[in-house]
mmCIF entry with sequence, helices, sheets and N, C-alpha, C, O atoms, coordinates in Angstrom:
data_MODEL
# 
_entry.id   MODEL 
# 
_entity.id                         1 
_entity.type                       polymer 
_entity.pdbx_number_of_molecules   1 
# 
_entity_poly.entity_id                      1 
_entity_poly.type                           'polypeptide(L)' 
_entity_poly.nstd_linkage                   no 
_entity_poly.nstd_monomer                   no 
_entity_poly.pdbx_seq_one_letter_code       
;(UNK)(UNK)(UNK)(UNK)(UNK)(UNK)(UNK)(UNK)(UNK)(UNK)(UNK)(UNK)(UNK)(UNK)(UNK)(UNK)
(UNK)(UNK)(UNK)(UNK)(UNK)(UNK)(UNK)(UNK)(UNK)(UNK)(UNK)(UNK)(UNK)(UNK)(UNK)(UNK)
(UNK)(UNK)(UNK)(UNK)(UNK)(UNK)(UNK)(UNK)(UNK)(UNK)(UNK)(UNK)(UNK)(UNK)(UNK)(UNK)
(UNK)(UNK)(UNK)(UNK)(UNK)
;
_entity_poly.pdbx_seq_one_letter_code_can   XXXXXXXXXXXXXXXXXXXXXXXXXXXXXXXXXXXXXXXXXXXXXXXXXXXXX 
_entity_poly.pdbx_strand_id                 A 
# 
loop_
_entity_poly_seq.entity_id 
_entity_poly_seq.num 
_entity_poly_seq.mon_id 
_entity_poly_seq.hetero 
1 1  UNK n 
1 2  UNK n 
1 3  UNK n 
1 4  UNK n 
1 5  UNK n 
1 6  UNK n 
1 7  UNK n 
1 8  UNK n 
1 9  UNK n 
1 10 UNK n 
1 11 UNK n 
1 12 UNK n 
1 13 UNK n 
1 14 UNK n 
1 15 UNK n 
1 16 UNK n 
1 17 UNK n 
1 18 UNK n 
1 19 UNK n 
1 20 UNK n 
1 21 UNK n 
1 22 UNK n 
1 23 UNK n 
1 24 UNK n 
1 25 UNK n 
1 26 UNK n 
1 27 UNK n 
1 28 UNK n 
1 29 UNK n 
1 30 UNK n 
1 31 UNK n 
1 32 UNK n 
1 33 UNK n 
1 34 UNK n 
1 35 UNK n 
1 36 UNK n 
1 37 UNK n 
1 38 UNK n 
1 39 UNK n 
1 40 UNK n 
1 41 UNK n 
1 42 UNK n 
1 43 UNK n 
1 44 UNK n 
1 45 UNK n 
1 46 UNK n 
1 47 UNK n 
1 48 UNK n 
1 49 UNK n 
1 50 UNK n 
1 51 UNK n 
1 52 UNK n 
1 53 UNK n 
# 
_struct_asym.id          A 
_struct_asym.entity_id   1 
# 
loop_
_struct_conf.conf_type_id 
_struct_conf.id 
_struct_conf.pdbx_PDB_helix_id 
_struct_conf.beg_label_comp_id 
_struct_conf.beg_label_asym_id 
_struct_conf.beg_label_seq_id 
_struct_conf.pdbx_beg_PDB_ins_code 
_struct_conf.end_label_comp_id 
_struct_conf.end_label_asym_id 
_struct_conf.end_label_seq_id 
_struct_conf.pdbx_end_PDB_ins_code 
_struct_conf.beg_auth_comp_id 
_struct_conf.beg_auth_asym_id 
_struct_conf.beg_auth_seq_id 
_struct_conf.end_auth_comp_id 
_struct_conf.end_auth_asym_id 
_struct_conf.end_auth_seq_id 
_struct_conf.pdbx_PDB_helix_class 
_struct_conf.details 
_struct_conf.pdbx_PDB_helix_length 
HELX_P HELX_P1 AA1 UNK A 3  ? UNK A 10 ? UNK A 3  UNK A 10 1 ? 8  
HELX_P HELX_P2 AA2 UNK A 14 ? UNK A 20 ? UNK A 14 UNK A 20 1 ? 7  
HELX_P HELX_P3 AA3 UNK A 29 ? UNK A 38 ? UNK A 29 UNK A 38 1 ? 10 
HELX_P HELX_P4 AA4 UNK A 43 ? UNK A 52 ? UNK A 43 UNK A 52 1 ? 10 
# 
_struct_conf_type.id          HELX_P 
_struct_conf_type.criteria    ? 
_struct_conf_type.reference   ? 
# 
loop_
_atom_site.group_PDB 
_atom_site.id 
_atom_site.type_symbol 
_atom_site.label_atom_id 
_atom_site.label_alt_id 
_atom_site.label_comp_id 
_atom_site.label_asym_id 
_atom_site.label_entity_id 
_atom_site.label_seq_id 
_atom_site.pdbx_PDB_ins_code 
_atom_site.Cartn_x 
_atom_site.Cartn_y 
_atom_site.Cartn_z 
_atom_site.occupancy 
_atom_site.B_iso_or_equiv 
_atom_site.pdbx_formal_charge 
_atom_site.auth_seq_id 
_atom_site.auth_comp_id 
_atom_site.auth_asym_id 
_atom_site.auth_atom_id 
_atom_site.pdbx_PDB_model_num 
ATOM 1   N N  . UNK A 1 1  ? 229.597 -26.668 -111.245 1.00 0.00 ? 1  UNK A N  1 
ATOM 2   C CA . UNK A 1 1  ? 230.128 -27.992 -111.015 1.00 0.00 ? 1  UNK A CA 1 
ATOM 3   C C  . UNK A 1 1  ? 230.200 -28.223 -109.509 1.00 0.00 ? 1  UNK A C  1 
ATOM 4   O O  . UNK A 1 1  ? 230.684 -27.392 -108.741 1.00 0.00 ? 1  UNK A O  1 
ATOM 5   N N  . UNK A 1 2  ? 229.662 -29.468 -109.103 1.00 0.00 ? 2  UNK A N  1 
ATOM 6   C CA . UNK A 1 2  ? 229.691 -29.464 -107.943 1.00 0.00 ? 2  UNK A CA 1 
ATOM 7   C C  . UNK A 1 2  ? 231.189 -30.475 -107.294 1.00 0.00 ? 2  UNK A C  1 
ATOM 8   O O  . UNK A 1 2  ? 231.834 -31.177 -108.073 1.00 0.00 ? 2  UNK A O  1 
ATOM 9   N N  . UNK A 1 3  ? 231.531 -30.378 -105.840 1.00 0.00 ? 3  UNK A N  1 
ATOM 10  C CA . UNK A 1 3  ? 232.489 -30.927 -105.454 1.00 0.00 ? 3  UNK A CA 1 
ATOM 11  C C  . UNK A 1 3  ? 232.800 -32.006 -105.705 1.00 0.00 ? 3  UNK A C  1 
ATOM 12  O O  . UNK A 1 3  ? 233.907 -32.275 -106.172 1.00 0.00 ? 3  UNK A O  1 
ATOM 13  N N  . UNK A 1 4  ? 231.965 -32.807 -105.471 1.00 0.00 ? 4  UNK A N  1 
ATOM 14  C CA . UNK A 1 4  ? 231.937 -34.138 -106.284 1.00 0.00 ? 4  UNK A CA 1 
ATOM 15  C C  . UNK A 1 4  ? 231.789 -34.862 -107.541 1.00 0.00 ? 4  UNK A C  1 
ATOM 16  O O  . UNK A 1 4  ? 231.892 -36.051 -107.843 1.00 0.00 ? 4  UNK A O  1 
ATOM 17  N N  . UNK A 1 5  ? 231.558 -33.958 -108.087 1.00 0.00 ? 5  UNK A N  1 
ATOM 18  C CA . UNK A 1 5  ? 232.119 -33.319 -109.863 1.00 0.00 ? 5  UNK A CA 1 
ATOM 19  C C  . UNK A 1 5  ? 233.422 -33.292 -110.592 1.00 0.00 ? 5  UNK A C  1 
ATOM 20  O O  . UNK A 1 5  ? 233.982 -33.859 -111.530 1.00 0.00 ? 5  UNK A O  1 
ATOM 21  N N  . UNK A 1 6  ? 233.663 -32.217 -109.571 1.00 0.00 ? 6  UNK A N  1 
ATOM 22  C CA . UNK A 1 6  ? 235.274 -31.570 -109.586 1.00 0.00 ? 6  UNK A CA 1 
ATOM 23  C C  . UNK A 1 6  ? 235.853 -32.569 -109.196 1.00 0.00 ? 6  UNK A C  1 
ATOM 24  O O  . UNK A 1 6  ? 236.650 -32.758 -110.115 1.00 0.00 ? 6  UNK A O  1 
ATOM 25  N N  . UNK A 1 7  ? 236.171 -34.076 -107.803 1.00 0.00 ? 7  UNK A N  1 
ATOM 26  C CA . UNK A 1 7  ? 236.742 -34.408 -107.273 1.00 0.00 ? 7  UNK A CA 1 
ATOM 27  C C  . UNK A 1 7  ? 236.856 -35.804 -108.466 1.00 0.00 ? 7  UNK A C  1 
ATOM 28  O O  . UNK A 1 7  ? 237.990 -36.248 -108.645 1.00 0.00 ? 7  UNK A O  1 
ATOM 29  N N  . UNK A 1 8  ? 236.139 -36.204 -108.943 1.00 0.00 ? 8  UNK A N  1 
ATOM 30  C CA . UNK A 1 8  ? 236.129 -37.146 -109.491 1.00 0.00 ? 8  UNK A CA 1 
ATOM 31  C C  . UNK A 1 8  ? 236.249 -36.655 -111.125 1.00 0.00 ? 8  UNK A C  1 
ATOM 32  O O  . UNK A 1 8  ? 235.738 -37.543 -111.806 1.00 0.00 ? 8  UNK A O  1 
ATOM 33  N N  . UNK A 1 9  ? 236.633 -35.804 -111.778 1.00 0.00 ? 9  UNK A N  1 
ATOM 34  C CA . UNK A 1 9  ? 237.479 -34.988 -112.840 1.00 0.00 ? 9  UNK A CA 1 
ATOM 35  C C  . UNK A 1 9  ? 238.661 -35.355 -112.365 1.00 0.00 ? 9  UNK A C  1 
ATOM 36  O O  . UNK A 1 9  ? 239.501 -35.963 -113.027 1.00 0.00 ? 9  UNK A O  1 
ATOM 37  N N  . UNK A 1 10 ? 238.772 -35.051 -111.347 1.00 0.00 ? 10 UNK A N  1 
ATOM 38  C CA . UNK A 1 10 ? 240.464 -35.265 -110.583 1.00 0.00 ? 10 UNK A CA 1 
ATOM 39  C C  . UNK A 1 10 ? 240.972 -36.438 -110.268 1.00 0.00 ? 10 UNK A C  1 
ATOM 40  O O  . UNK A 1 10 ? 242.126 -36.860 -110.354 1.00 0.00 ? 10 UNK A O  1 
ATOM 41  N N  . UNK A 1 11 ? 240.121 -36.862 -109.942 1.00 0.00 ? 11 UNK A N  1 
ATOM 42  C CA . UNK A 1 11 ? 240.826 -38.360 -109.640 1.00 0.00 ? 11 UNK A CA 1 
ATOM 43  C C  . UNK A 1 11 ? 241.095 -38.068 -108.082 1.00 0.00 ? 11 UNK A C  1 
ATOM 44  O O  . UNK A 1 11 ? 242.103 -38.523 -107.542 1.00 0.00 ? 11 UNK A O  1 
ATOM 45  N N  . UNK A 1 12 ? 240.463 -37.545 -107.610 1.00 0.00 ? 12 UNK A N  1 
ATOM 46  C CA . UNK A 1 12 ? 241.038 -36.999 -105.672 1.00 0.00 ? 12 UNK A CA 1 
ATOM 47  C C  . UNK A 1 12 ? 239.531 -37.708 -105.260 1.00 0.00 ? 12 UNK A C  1 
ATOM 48  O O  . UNK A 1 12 ? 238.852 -38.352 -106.060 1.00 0.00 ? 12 UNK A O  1 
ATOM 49  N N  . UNK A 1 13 ? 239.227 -37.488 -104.079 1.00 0.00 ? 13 UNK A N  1 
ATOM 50  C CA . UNK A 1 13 ? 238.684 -37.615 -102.843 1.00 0.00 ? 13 UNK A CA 1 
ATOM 51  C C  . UNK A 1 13 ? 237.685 -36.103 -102.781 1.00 0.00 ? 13 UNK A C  1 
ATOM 52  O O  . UNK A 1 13 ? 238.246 -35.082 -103.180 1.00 0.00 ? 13 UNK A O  1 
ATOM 53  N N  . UNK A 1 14 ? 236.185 -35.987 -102.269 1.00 0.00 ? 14 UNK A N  1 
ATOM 54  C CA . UNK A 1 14 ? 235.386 -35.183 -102.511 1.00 0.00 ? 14 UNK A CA 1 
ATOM 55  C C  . UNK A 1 14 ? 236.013 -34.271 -101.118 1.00 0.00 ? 14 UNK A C  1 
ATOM 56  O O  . UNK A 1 14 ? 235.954 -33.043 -101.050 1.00 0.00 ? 14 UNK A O  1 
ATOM 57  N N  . UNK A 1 15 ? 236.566 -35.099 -100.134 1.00 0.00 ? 15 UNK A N  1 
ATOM 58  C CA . UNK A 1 15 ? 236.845 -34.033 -98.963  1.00 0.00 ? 15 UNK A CA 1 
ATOM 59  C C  . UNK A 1 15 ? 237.656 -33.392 -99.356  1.00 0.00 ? 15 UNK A C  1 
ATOM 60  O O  . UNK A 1 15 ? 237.473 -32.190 -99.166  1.00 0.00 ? 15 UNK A O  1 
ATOM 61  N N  . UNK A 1 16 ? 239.531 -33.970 -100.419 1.00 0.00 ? 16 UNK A N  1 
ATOM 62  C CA . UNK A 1 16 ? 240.104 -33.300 -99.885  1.00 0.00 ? 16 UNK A CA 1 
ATOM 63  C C  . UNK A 1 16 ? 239.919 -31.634 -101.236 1.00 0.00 ? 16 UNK A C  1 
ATOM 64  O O  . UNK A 1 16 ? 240.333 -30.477 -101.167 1.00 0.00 ? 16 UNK A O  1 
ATOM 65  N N  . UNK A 1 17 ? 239.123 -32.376 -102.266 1.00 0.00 ? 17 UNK A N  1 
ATOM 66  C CA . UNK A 1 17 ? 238.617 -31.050 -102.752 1.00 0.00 ? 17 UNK A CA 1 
ATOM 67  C C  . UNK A 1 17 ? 237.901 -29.612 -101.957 1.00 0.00 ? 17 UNK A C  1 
ATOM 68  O O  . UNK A 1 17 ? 237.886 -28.389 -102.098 1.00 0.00 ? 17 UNK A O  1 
ATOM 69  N N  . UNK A 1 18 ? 237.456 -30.456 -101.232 1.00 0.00 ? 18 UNK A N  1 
ATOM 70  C CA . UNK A 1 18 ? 236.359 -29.190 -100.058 1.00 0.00 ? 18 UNK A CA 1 
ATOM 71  C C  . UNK A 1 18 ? 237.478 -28.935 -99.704  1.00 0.00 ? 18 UNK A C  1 
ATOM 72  O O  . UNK A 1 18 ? 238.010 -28.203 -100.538 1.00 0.00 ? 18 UNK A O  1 
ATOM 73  N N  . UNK A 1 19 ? 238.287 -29.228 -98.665  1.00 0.00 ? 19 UNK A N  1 
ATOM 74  C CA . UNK A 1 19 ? 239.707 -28.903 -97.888  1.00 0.00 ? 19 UNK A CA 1 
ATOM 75  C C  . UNK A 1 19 ? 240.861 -27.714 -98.808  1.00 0.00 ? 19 UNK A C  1 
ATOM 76  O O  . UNK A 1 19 ? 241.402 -26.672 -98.438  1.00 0.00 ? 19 UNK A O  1 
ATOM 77  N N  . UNK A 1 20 ? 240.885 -28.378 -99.965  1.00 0.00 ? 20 UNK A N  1 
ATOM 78  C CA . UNK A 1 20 ? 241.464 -27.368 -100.656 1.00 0.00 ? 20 UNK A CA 1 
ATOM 79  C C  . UNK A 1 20 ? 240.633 -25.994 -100.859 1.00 0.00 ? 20 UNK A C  1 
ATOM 80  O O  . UNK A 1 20 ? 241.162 -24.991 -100.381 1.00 0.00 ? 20 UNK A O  1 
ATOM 81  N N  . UNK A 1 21 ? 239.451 -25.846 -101.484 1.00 0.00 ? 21 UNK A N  1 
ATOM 82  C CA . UNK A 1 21 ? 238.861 -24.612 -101.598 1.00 0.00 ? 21 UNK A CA 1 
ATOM 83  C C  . UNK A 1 21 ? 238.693 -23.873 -100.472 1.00 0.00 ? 21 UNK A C  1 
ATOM 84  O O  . UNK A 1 21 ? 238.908 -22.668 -100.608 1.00 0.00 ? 21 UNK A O  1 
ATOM 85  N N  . UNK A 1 22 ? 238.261 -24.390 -99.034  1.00 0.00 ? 22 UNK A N  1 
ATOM 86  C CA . UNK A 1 22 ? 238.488 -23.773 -98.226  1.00 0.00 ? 22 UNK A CA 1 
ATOM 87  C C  . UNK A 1 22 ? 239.507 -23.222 -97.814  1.00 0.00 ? 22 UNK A C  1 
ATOM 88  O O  . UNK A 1 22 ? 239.565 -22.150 -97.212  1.00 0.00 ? 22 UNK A O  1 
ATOM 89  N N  . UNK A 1 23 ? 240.258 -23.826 -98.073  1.00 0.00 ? 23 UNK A N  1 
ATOM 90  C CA . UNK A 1 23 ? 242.076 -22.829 -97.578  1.00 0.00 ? 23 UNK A CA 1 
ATOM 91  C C  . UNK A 1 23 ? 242.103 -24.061 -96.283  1.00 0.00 ? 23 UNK A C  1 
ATOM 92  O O  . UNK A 1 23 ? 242.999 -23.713 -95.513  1.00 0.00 ? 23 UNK A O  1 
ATOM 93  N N  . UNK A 1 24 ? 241.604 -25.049 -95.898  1.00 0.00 ? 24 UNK A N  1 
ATOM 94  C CA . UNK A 1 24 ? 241.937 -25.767 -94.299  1.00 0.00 ? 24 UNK A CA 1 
ATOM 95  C C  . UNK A 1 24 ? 242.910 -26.615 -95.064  1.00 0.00 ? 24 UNK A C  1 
ATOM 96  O O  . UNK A 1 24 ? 243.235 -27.320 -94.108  1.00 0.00 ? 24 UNK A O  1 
ATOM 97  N N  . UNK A 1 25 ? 243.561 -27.043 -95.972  1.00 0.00 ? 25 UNK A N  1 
ATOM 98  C CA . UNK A 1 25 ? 244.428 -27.583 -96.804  1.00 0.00 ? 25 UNK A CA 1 
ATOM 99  C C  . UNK A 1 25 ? 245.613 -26.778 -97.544  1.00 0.00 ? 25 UNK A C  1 
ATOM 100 O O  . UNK A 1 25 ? 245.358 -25.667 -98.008  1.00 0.00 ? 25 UNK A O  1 
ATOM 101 N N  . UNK A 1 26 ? 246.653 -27.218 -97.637  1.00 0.00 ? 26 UNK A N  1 
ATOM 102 C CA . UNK A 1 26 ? 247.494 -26.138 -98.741  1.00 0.00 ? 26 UNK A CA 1 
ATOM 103 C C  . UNK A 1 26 ? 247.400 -27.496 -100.400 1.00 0.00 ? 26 UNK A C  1 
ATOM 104 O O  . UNK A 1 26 ? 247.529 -28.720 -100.428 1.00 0.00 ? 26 UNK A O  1 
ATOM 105 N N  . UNK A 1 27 ? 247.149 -26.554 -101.426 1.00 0.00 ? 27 UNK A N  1 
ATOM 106 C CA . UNK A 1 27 ? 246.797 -27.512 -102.514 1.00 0.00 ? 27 UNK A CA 1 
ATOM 107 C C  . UNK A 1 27 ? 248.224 -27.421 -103.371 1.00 0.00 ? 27 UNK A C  1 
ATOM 108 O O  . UNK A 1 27 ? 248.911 -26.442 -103.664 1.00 0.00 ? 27 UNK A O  1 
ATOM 109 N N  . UNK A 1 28 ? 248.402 -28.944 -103.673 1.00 0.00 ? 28 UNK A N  1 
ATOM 110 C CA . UNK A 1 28 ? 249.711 -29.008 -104.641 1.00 0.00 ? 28 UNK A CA 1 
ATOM 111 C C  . UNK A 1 28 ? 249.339 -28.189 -105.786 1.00 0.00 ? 28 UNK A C  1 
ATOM 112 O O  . UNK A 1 28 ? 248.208 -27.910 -106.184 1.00 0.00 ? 28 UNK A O  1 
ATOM 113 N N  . UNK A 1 29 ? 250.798 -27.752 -106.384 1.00 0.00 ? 29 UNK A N  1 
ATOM 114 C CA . UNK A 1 29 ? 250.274 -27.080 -107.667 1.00 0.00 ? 29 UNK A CA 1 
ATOM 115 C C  . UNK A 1 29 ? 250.051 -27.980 -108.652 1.00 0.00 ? 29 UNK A C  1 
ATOM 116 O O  . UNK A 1 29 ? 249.489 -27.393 -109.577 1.00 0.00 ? 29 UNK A O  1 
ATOM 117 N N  . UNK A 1 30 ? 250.252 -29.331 -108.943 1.00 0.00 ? 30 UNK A N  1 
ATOM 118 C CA . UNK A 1 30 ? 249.806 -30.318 -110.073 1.00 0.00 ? 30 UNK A CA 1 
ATOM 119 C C  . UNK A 1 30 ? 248.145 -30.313 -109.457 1.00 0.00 ? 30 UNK A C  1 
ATOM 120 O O  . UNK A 1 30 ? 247.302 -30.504 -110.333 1.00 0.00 ? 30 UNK A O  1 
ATOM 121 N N  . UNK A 1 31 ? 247.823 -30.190 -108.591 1.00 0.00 ? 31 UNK A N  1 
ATOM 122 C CA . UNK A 1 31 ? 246.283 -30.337 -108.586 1.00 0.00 ? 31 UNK A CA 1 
ATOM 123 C C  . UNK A 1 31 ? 245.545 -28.648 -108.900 1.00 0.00 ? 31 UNK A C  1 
ATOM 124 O O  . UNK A 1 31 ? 244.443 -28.380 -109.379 1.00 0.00 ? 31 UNK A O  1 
ATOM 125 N N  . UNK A 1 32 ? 246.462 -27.874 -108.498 1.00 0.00 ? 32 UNK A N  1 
ATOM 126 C CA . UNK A 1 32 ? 246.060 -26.443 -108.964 1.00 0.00 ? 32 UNK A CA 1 
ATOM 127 C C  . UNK A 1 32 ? 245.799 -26.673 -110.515 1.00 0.00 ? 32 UNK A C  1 
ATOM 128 O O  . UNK A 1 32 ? 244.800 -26.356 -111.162 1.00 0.00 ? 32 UNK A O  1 
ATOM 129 N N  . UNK A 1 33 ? 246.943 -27.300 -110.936 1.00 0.00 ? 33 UNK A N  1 
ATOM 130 C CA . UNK A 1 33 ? 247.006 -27.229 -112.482 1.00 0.00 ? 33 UNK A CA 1 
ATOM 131 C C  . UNK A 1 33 ? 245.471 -27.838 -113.273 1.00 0.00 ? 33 UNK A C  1 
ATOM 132 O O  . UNK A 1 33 ? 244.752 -27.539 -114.226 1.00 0.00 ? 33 UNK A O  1 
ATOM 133 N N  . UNK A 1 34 ? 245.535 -28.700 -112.357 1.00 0.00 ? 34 UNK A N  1 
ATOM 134 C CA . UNK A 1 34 ? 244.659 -29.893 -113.035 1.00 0.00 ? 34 UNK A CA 1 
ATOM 135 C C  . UNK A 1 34 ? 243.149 -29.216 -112.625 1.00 0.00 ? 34 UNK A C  1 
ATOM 136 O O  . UNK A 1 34 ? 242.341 -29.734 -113.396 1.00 0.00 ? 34 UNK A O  1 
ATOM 137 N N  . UNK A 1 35 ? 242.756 -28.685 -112.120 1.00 0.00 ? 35 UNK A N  1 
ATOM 138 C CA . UNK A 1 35 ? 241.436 -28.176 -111.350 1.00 0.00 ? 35 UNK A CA 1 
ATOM 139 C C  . UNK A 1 35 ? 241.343 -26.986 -112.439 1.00 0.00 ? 35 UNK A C  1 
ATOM 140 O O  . UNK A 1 35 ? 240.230 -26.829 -112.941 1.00 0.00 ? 35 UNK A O  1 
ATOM 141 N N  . UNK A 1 36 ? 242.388 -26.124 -112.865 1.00 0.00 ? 36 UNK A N  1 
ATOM 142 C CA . UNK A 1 36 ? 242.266 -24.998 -113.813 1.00 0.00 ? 36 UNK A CA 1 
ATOM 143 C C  . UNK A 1 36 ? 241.615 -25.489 -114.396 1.00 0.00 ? 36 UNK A C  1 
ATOM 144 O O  . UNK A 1 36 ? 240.448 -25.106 -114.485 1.00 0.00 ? 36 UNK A O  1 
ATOM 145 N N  . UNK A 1 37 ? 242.269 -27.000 -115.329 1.00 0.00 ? 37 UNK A N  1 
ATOM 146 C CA . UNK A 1 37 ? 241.905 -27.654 -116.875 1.00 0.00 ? 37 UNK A CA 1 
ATOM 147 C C  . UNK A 1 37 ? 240.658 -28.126 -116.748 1.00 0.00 ? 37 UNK A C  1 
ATOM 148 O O  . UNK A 1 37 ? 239.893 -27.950 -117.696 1.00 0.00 ? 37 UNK A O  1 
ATOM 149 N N  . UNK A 1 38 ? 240.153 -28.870 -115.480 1.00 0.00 ? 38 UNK A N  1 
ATOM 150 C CA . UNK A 1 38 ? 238.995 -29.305 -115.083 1.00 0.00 ? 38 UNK A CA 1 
ATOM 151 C C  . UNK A 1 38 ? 237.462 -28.212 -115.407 1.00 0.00 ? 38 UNK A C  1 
ATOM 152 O O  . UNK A 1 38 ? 236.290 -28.408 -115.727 1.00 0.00 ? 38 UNK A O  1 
ATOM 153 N N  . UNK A 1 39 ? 238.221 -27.186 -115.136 1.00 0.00 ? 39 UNK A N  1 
ATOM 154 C CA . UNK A 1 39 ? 236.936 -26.012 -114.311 1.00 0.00 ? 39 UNK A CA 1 
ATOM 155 C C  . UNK A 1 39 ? 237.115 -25.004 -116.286 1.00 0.00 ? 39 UNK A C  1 
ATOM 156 O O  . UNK A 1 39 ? 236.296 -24.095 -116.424 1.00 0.00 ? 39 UNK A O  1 
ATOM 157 N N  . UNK A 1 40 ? 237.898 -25.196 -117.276 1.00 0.00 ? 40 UNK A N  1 
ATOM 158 C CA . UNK A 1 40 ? 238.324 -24.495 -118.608 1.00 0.00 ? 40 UNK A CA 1 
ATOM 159 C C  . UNK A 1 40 ? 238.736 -23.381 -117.684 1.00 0.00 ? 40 UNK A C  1 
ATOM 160 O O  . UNK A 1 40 ? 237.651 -23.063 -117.198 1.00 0.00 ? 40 UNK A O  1 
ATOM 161 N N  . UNK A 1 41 ? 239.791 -22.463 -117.056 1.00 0.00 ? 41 UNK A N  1 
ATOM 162 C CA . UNK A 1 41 ? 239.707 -21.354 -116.560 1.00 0.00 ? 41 UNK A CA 1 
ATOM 163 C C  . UNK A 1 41 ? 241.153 -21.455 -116.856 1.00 0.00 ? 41 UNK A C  1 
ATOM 164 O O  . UNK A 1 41 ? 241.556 -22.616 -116.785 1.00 0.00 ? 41 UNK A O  1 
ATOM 165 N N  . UNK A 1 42 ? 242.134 -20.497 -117.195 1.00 0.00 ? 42 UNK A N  1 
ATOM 166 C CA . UNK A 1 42 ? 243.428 -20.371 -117.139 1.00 0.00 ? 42 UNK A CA 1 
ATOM 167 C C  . UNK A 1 42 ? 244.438 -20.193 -115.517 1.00 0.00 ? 42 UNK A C  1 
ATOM 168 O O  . UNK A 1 42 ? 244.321 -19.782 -114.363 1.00 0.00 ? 42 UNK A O  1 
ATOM 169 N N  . UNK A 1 43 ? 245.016 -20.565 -116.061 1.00 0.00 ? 43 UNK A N  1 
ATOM 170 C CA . UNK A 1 43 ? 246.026 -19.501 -114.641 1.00 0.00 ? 43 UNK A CA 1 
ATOM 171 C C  . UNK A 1 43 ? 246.162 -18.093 -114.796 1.00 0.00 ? 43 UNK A C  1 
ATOM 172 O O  . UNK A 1 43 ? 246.030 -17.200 -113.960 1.00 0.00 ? 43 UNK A O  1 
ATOM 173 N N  . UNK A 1 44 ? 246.478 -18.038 -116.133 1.00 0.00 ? 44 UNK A N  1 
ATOM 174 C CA . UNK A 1 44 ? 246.968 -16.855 -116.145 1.00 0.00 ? 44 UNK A CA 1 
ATOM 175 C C  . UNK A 1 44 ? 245.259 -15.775 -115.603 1.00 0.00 ? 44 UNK A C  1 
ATOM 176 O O  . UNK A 1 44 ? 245.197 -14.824 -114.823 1.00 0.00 ? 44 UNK A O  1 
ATOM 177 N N  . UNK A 1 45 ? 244.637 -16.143 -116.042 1.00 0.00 ? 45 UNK A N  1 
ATOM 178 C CA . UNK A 1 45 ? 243.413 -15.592 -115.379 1.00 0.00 ? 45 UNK A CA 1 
ATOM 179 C C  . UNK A 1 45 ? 242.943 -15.703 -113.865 1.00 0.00 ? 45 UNK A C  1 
ATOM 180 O O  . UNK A 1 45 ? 242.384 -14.857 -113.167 1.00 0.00 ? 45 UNK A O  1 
ATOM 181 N N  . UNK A 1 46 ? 243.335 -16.995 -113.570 1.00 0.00 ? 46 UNK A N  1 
ATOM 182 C CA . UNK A 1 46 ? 243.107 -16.563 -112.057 1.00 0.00 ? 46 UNK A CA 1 
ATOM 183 C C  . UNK A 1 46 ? 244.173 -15.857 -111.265 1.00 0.00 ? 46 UNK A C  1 
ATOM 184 O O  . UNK A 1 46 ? 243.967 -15.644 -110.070 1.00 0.00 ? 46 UNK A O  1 
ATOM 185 N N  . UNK A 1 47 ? 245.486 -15.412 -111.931 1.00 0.00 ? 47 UNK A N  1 
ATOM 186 C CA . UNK A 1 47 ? 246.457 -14.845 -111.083 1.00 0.00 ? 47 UNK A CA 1 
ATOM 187 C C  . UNK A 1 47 ? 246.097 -13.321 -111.105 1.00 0.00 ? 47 UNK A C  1 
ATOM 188 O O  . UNK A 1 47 ? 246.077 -12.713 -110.034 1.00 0.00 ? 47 UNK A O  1 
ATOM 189 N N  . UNK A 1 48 ? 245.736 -12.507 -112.595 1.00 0.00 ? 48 UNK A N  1 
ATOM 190 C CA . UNK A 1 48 ? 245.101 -11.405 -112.549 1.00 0.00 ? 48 UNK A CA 1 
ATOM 191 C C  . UNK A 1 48 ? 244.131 -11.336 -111.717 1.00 0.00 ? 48 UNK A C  1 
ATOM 192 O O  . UNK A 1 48 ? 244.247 -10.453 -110.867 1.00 0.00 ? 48 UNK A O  1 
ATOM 193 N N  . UNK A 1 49 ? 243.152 -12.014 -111.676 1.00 0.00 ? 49 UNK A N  1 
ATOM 194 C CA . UNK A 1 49 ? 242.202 -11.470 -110.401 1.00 0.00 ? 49 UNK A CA 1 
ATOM 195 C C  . UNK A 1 49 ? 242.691 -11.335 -109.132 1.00 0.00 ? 49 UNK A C  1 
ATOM 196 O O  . UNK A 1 49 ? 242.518 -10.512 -108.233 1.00 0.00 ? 49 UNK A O  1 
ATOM 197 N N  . UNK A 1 50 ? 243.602 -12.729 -109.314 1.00 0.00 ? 50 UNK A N  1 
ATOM 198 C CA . UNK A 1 50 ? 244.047 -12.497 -107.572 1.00 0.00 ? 50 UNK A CA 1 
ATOM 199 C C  . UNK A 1 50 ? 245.152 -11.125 -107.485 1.00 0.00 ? 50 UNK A C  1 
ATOM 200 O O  . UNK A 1 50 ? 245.519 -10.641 -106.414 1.00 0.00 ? 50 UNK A O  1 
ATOM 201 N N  . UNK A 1 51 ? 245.513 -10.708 -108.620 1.00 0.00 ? 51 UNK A N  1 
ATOM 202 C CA . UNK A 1 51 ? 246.627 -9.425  -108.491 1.00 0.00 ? 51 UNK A CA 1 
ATOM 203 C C  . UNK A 1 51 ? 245.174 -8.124  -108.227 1.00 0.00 ? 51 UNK A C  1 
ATOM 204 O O  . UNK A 1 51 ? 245.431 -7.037  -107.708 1.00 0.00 ? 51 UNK A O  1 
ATOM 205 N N  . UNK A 1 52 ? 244.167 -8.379  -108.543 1.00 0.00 ? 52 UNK A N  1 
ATOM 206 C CA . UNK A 1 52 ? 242.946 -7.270  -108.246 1.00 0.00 ? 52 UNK A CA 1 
ATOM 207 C C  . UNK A 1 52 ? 242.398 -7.065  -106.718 1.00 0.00 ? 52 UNK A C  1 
ATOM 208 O O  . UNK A 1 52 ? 241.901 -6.089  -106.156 1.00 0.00 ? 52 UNK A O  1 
ATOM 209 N N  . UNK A 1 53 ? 242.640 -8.147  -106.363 1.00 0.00 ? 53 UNK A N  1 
ATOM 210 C CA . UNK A 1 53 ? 241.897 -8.261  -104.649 1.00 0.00 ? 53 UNK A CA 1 
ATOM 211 C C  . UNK A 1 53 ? 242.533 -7.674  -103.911 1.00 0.00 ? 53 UNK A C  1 
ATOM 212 O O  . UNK A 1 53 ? 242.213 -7.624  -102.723 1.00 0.00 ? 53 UNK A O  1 
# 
């Protein structure tokens, strides 16, 4: 899925999607939430990986 994919799933802006993935942004967690549901991926799955890194 590309950024402008993702951004407009969201209802956001294609930059401030880039801004968020890069880390040059801090991302609300209602858009964390909503980007999970967007992308089918859980939280609970992306917190295990991030407990792996």
């Amino acid at each position: 899925m590309t950024e402008d994919m993702l951004a407009q799933k969201l209802g956001i802006h294609r930059v401030s999607v880039s801004r968020y993935l890069s880390g040059a942004r801090d991302m609300p967690f209602s858009v964390f939430i909503d980007m999970c549901d967007a992308l089918h991926v859980s939280i609970e799955d992306i917190i295990m990986k991030a407990k792996n890194i």
